[in-house]
Structures are given as C-alpha cells and as structure tokens.
GUKOL-240885 format. One record per residue (C-alpha): chain; residue number from 1; z, x negated, y; residue in one letter. Coordinates in Angstrom, 2 decimals. Each point is the difference from the previous one (the first is absolute). Layout:
# residues N
REC	A	NUM	Z	X	Y	A
...
This chain:
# residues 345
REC	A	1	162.51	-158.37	86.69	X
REC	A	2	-0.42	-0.89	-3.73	X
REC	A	3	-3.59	-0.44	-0.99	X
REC	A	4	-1.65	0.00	3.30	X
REC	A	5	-1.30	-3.62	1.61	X
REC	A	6	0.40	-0.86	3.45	X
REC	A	7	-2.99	-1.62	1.81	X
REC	A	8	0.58	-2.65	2.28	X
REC	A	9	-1.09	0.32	2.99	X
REC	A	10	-2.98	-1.68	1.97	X
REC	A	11	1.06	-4.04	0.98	X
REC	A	12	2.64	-0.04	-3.08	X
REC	A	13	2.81	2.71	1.67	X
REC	A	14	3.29	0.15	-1.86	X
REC	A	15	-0.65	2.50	-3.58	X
REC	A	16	2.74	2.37	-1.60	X
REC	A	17	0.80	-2.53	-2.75	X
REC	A	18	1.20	-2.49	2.71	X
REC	A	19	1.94	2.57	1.92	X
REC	A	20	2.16	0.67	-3.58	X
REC	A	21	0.36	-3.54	-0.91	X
REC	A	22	1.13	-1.13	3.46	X
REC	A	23	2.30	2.79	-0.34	X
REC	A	24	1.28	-0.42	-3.60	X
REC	A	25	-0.92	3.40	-1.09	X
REC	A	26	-3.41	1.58	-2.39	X
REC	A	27	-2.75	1.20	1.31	X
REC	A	28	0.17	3.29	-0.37	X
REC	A	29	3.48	-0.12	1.63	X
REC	A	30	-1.55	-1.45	2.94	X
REC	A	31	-2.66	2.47	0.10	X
REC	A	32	2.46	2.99	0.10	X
REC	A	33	2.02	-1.58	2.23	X
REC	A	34	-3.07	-0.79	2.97	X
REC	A	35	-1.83	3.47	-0.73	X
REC	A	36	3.01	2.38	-0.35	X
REC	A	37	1.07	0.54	-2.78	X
REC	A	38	3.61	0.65	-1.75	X
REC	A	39	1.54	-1.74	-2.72	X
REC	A	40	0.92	-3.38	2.14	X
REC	A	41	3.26	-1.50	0.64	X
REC	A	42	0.90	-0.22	3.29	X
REC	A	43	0.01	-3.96	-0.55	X
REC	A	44	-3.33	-0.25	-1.50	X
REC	A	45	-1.45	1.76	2.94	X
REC	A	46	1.97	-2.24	2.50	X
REC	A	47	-1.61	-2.72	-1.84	X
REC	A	48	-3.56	1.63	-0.49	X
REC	A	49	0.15	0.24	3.65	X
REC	A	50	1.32	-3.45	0.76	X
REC	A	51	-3.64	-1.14	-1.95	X
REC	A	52	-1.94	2.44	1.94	X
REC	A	53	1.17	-1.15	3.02	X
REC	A	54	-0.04	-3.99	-1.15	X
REC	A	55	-3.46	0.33	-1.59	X
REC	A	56	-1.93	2.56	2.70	X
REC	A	57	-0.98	1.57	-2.65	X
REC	A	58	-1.84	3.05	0.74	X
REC	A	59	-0.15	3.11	-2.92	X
REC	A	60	-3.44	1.21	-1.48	X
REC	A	61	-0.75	3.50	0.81	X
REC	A	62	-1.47	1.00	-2.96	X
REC	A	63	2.79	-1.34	-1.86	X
REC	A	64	2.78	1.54	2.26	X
REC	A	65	-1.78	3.46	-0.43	X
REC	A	66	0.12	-0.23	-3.94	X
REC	A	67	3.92	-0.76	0.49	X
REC	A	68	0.81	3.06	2.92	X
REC	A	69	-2.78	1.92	-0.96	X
REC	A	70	-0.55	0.45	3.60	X
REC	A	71	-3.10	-0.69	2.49	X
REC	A	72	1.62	-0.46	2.81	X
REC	A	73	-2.12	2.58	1.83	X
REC	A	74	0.37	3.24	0.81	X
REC	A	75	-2.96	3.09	0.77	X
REC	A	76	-0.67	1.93	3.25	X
REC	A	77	-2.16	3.19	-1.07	X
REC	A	78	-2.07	1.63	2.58	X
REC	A	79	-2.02	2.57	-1.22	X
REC	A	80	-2.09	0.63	3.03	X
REC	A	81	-3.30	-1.78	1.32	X
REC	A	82	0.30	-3.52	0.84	X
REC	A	83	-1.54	1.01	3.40	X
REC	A	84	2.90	2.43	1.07	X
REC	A	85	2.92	-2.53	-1.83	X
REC	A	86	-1.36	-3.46	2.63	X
REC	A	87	-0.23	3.16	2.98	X
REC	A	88	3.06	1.92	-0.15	X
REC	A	89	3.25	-1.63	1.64	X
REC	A	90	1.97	2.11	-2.94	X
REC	A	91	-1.36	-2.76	-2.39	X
REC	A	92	0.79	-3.11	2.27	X
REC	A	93	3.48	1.07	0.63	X
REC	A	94	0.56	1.09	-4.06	X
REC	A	95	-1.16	-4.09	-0.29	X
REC	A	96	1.89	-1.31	2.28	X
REC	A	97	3.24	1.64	-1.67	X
REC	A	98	-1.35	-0.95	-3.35	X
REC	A	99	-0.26	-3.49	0.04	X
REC	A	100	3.10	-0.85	2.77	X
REC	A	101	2.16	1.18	-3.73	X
REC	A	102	-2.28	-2.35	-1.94	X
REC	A	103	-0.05	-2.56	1.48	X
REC	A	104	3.74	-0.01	-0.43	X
REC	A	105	-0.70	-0.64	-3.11	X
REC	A	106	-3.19	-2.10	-0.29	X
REC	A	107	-2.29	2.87	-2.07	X
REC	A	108	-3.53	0.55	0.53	X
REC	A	109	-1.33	3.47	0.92	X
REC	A	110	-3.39	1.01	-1.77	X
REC	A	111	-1.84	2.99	2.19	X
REC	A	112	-1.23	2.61	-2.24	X
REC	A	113	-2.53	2.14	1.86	X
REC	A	114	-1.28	2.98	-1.94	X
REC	A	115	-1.81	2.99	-0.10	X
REC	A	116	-0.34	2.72	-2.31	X
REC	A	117	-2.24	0.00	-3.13	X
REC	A	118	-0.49	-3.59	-1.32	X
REC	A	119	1.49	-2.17	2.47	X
REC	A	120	3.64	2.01	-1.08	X
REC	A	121	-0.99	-0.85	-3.87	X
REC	A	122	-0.17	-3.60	0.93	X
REC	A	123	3.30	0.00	1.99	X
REC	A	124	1.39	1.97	-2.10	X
REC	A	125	-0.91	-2.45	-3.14	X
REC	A	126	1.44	-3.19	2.32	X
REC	A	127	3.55	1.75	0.15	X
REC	A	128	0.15	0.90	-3.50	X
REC	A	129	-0.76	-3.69	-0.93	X
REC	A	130	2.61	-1.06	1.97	X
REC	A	131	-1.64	-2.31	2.20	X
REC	A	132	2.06	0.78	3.09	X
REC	A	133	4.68	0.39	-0.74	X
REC	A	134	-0.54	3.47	2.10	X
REC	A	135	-1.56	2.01	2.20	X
REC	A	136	-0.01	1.34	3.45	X
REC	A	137	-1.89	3.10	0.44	X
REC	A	138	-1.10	1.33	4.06	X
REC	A	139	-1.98	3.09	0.81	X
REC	A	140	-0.13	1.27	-3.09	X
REC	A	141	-2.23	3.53	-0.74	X
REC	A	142	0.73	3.01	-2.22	X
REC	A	143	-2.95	-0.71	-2.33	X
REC	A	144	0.72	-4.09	-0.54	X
REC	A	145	3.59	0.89	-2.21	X
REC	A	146	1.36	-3.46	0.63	X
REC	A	147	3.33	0.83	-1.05	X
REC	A	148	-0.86	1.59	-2.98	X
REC	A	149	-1.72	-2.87	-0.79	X
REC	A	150	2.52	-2.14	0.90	X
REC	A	151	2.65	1.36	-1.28	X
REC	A	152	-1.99	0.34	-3.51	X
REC	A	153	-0.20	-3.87	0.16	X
REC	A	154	3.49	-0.71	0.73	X
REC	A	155	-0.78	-2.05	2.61	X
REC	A	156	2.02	-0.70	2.40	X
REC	A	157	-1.56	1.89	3.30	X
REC	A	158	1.67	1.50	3.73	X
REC	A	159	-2.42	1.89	1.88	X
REC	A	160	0.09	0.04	3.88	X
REC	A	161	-0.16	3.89	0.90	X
REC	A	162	0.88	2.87	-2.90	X
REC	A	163	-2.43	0.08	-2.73	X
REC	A	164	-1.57	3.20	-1.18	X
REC	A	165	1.37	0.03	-3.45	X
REC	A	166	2.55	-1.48	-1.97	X
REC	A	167	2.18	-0.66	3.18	X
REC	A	168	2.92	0.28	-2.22	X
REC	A	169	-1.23	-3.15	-2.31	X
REC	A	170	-0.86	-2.75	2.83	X
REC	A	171	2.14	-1.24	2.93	X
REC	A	172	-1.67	0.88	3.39	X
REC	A	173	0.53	-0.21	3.85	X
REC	A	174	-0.75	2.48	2.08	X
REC	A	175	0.61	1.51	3.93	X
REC	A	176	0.96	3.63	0.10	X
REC	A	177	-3.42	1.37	0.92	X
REC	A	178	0.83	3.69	-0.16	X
REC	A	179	2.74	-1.20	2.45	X
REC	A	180	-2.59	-2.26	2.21	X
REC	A	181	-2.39	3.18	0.36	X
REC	A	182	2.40	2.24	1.30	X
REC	A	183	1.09	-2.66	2.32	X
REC	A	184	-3.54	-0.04	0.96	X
REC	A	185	-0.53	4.05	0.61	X
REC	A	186	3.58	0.02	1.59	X
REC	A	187	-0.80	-2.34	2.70	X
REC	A	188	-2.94	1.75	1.18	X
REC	A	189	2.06	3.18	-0.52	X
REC	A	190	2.64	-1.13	2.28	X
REC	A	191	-2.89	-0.93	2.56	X
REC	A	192	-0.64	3.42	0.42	X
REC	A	193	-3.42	-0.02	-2.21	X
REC	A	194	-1.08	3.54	-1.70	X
REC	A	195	-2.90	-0.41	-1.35	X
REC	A	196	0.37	-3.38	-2.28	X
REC	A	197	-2.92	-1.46	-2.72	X
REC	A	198	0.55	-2.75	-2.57	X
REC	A	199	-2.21	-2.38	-1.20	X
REC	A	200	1.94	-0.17	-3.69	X
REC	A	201	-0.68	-3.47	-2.17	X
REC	A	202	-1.94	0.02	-3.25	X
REC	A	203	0.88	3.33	-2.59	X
REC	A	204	0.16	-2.28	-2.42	X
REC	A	205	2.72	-2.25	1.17	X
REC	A	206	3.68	0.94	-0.25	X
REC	A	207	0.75	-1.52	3.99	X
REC	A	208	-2.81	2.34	1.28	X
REC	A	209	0.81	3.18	-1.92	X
REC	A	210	3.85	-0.70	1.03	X
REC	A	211	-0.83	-0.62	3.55	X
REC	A	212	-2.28	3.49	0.07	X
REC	A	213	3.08	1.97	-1.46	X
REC	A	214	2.88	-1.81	2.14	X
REC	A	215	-2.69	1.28	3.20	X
REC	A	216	-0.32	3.53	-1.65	X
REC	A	217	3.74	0.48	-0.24	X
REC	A	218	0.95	-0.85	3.27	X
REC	A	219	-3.34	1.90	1.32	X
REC	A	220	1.03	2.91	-2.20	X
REC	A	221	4.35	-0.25	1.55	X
REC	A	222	-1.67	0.31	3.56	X
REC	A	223	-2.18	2.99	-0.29	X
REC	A	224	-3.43	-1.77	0.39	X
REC	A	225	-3.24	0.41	-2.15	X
REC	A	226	-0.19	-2.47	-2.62	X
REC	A	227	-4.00	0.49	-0.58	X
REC	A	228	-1.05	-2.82	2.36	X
REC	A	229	-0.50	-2.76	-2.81	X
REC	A	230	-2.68	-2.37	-0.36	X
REC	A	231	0.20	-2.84	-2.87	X
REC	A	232	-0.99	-3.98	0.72	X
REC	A	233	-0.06	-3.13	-1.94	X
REC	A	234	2.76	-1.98	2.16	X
REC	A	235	-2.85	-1.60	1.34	X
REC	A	236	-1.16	-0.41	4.13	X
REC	A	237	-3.33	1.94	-0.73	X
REC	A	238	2.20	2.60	-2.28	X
REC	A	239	1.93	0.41	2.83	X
REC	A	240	-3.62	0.42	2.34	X
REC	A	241	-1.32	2.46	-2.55	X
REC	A	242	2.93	2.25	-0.28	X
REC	A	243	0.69	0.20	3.30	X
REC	A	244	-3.35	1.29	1.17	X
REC	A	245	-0.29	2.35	-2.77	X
REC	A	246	3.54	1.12	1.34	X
REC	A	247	-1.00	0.68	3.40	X
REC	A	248	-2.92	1.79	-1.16	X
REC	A	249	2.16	2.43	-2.10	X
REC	A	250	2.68	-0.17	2.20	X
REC	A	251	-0.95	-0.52	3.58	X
REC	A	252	3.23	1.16	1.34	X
REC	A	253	1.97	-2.58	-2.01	X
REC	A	254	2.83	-1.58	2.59	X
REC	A	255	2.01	-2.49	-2.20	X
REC	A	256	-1.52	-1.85	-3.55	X
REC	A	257	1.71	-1.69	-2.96	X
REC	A	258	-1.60	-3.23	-1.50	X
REC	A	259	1.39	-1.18	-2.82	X
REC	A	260	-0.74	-3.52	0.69	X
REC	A	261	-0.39	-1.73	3.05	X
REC	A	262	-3.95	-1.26	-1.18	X
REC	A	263	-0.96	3.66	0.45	X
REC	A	264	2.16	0.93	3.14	X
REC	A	265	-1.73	-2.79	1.28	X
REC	A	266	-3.89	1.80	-1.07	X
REC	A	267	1.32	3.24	1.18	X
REC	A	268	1.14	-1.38	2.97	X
REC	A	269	-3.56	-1.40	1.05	X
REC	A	270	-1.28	3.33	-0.80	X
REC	A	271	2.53	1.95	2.41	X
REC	A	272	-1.25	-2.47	2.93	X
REC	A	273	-3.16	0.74	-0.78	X
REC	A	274	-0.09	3.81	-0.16	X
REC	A	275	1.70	-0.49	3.77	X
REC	A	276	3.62	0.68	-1.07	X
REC	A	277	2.68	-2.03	1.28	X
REC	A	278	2.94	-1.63	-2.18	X
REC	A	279	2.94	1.67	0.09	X
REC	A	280	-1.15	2.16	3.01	X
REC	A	281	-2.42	1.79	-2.03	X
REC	A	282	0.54	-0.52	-3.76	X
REC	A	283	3.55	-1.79	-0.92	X
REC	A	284	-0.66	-2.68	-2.82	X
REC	A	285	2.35	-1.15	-2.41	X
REC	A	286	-1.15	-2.28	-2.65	X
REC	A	287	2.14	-2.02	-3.19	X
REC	A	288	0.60	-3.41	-1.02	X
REC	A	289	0.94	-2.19	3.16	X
REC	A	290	-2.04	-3.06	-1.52	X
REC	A	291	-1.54	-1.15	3.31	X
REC	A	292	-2.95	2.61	0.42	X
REC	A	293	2.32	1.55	2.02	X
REC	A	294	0.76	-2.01	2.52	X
REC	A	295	-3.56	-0.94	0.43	X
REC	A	296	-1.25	3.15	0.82	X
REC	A	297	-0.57	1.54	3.78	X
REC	A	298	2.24	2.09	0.19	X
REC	A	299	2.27	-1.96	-2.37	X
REC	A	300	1.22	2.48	-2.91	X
REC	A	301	2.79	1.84	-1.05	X
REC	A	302	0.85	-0.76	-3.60	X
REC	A	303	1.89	0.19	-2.98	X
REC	A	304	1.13	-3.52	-1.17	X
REC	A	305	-0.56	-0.49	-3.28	X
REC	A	306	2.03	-3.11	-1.15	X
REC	A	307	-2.78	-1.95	-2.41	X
REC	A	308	1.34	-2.89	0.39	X
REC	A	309	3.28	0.46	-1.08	X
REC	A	310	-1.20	2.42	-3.12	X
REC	A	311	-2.55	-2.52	-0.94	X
REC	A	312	3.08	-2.04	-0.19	X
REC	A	313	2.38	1.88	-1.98	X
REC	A	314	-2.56	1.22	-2.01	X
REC	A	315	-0.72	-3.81	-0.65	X
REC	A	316	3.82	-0.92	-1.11	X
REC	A	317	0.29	3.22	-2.37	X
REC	A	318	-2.98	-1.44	-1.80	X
REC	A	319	1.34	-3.67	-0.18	X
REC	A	320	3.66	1.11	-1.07	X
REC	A	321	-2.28	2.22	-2.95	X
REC	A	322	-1.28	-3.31	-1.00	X
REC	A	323	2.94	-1.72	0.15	X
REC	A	324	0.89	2.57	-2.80	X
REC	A	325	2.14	2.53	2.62	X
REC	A	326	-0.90	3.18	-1.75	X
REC	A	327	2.02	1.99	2.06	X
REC	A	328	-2.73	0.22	2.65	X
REC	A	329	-2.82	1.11	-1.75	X
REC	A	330	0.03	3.62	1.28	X
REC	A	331	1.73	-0.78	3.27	X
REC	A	332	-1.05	1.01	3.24	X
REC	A	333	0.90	-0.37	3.42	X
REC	A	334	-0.96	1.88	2.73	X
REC	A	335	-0.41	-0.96	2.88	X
REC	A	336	0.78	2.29	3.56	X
REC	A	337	-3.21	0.49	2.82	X
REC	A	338	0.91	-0.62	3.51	X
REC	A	339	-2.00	1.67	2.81	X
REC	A	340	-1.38	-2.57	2.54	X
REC	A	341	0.09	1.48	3.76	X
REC	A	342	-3.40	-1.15	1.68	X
REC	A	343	-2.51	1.60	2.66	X
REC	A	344	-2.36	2.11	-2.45	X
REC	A	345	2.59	2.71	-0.52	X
C-alpha cells in the first residue's frame, strides 16, 4: 500500500518492505497481494506468498484495514436488557449459531446491547461510522426501526425473525409463526380441549403478534371463543403473571397457549399451584423447544423453533452481502415449526 509504513514488530519480526524485496515485487504490490486486493499477477502473488511464508511475516491490522477497508468484525444487535439477553436460552442458542459461521472465517463479533432513547443514538452512530462490516439484528421491537435505519445506511444487515418495517429492503430469517400458533391451538384442539387461553408474546414484536393470529385462526376454524388472551414478555415470571390473571378471568380454562417455553414454564408453576393437574386438568403447550422444555415436570409440549439454524443462515446472507452478493439483501427464508409430542398436552 503506497504511502503507508509498516512497523516492525516487537524483537525485530519480518516488515512489508522485506516481504517485497524477498519477493522481487514493490511494496504496494505486496500489500495488495497479503490484504486482498486486485490488480496482482497471479505470479507476483505466488511469490508475495513464497516471502510471507519464508519471512513469517505477519500483516499490520491497521494497515490491512486501510487496504480492504474491512474490520474484520461483524455486530450482534440486541435491543433488549442485558439482564433478559445473559437469561433467555433464545440468546445463547442465536450465539452459538452466530459464531460456529464466524469462526469459519476468523471475524470477531462485537455485542451491541441497546435500549431505546440514547443508548439506540449511540448504536446507531457506531453503525453509521462503520466500525463493524454488518450487522445482525435479534428481537427487534416496532418502535427501535432497525431496518429503516439500516437500510438508510446501506449497511450490510440480516435480521433473525421478520422486522417490522422495511422487510422488503433487508434479508431476514424467519419460522412461520402464524403456522407454529395454529400448530399450537390445533394440538390442544385435537386433544379434545374447548375452552383454550393464550398467553400471546410481546404486541410489539412481529413473532408474538403472528403467533396470537396463527392461534386465533385455528381457534376461530374450530368454533371456539377466541377472547381468552392474556399478553407476556417471553419471560418465566411473564408466563407466572399471565397465567394467574388467566385463571382469574377464566377459571374454566382447560388447555393454554404460551408462546415461548420461558412462560409455559411460569404458567405451568401457577397451574400446580392453583391445584390443577398437567394435562389432566389444563393441557399446556408452550414454543421454542430450547431446553426449558424438557426441564420442566411435566416436560412440555412445544413448537420447535429452529434458532440455531436461522441464526445461521441469517449469518451467511450477511457475509455473502459483504462479500459484495447483492442479490441477498432483501432475501428471506423461512423457516417451517414442528410440533414436539411431550406429556403437558
């Protein structure tokens, strides 16, 4: 790279000016040639990498960034409290998909935690300055516009779950969670339950309101009162609070739909403690199959929602974006919910 000086390293290590005399080529032909870049023969690179490789000569960061104008890093952006996002098995598995792509290819992930109001400003400032190549965006709200934002920036950004707006600018990965809700009403339907609640997910979240109208349609296709609706936080004690104010309104409630297994798990501590049996008394369904579910006594009844493998895709559309593949920036890919037989329902 022409004009830019390569410090040595601590103990004398090999510099960029050795690297392109040992291999009989200019310096700046040996910097494009280690950090990426075109315009270099096919011999000089064979040669730039002989040096490398001879010398052990290891590139400056700084330097490498000026040439790719990359950081090597991508964001994960949670806007929700940091006590829910180190809590909630959603985030751990949306991780653990994450960085099993990265580390394919050796890039850092940066955690962006956020709320609304200032803390979004901030973010919001860090992506525009391009400190991060793109952006993952989880549990996003109506109110935090992330792909407006976003897609205003030109950033490249996939979003795990359908954003509120601008779903037609970003690529995103999704489950069919008008699909997973009926699933949910259907299999306490098929059970032979009449009078059926739902605790719903956040109104402000597209996989809640989705999951309350995929349980409202099939509610609606059987004949059944669709009145019985009670909204959490896909949290346990969401789940505790709904349930009881449930049973107060509805005390002859026989089946319930939680949209996440967190607050089938509250509800279903509430149930045992009113002195209802599970599924004798009240059939339980919940959603996500992330492990709550199998801890639980009865163990639940779920909708498996595949995180890992969206947090995956959702990971790859964003790397082929910054690998310059425009052709996925609005894609999405959605993903099918599978109901999980246990003893709750």
């Amino acid at each position: 790279m022409e004009g830019t000086r390569s410090l040595a390293g601590p103990g004398g290590s090999p510099t960029l000016d050795e690297v392109a005399r040992l291999a009989g080529v200019s310096r700046a032909t040996a910097s494009r040639a280690i950090n990426g870049g075109n315009r270099v023969s096919s011999q000089a690179q064979s040669a730039v990498d002989d040096a490398v490789r001879a010398l052990g000569y290891t590139p400056n960061p700084a330097a490498r960034s000026l040439v790719t104008r990359r950081t090597d890093s991508v964001g994960l952006v949670v806007p929700e409290p940091d006590e829910r996002v180190f809590s909630d098995p959603f985030f751990a598995r949306t991780l653990k998909g994450v960085t099993r792509v990265l580390a394919e290819r050796d890039l850092q992930l940066v955690l962006l935690l956020t709320r609304p109001g200032e803390e979004e400003a901030r973010m919001l400032r860090y992506l525009r300055n391009r400190h991060i190549d793109g952006a993952l965006v989880v549990s996003h709200h109506r109110s935090d516009s992330l792909a407006d934002h976003l897609a205003a920036l030109d950033l490249p950004c996939a979003f795990v779950g359908r954003p509120w707006t601008s779903a037609d600018k970003v690529a995103y990965v999704d489950t069919d969670n008008l699909a997973g809700g009926r699933q949910g009403a259907s299999a306490l339907i098929d059970r032979g339950c009449r009078r059926i609640a739902t605790i719903a997910g956040p109104d402000d979240m597209s996989a809640g309101v989705d999951r309350l109208e995929g349980w409202r349609s099939a509610m609606r296709e059987a004949g059944l009162e669709t009145d019985a609706v009670v909204h959490g936080d896909f949290t346990e004690r969401g789940g505790e609070i709904a349930a009881a104010t449930l049973l107060e309104r509805h005390p002859d409630v026989d089946g319930i739909v939680a949209a996440s297994d967190l607050m089938a798990a509250g509800a279903l501590r509430v149930l045992l403690a009113s002195g209802r049996s599970v599924p004798g008394d009240v059939a339980l369904v919940g959603y996500d199959d992330l492990g709550v579910a199998e801890r639980t006594l009865p163990q639940l009844t779920t909708i498996r929602n595949p995180i890992s493998e969206m947090a995956e895709q959702a990971t790859r559309l964003l790397l082929q974006q910054i690998d310059g593949d425009s052709s996925v920036r609005a894609m999405r890919v959605i993903y099918p919910p599978t109901l999980v037989h246990r003893d709750s329902a």
